[in-house]
VMD Tcl script that draws the C-alpha trace (Angstrom):
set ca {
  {-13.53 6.28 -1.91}
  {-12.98 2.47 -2.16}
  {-9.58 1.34 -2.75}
  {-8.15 -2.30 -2.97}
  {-5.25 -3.09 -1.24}
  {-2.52 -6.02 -1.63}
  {-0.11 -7.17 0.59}
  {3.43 -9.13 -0.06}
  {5.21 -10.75 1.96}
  {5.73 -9.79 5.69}
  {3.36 -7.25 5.59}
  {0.40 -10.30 5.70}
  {1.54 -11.02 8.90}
  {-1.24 -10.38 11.21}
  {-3.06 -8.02 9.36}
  {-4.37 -9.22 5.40}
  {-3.50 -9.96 2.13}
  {-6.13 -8.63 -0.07}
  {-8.93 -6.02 1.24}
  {-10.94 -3.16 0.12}
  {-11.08 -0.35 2.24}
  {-13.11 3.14 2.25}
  {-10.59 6.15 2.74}
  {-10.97 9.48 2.24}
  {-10.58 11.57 -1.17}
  {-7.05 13.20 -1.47}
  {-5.51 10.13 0.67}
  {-1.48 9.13 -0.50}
  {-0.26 5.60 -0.55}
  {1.90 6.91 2.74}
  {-1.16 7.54 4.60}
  {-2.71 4.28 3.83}
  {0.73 2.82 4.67}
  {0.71 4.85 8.11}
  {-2.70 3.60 8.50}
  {-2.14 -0.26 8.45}
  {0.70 0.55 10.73}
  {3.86 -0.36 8.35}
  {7.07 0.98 8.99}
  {7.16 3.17 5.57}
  {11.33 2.62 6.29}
  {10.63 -1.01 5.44}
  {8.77 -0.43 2.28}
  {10.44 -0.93 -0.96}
  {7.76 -0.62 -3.65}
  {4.64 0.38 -4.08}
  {1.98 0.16 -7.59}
  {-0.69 1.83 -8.27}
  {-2.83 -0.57 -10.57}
  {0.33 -2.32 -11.36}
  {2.41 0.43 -11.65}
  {5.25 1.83 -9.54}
  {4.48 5.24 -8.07}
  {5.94 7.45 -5.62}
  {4.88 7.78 -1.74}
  {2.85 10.57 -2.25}
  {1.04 9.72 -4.77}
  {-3.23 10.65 -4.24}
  {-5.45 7.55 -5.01}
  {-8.59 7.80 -6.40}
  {-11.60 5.40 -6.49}
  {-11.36 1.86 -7.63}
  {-7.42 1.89 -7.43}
  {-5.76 -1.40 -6.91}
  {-2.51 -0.72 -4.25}
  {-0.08 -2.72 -3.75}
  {2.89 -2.58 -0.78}
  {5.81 -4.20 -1.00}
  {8.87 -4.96 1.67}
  {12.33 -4.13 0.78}
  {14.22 -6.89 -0.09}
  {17.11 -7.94 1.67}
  {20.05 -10.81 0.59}
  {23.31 -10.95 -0.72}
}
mol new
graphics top color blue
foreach p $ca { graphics top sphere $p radius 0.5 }
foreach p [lrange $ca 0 end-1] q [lrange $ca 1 end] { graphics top cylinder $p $q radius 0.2 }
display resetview
């Protein structure tokens, strides 16, 4: 299956901020998350065609992801 996938933030860093990948059927945003080699500790969201969704949650084809960094201030 084809999925699109958008990166924020520090996550661009050396790797992308908007590709289309091929993964296989049954994959969870924490395996594609695993597979682009991001610290899942540092993630703080994460939409499924612009909406929030848990870790492991299955994608299916033509799903827009999107992986965001915690956010850190105060």
């Amino acid at each position: 299956m084809k999925i699109t996938v958008r990166l924020f933030a520090f996550f661009r860093e050396g790797r992308f901020i908007e590709e289309q990948l091929e993964y296989p059927d049954r994959t969870t945003v924490a395996g594609v998350i695993n597979d682009l080699g991001i610290d899942i500790n540092a993630v703080g969201v994460t939409m499924i065609s612009s909406r929030h969704c848990p870790l492991d949650a299955e994608l299916r084809d033509g799903d827009q992801l999107g992986i965001f960094p915690m956010i850190g201030g105060g």
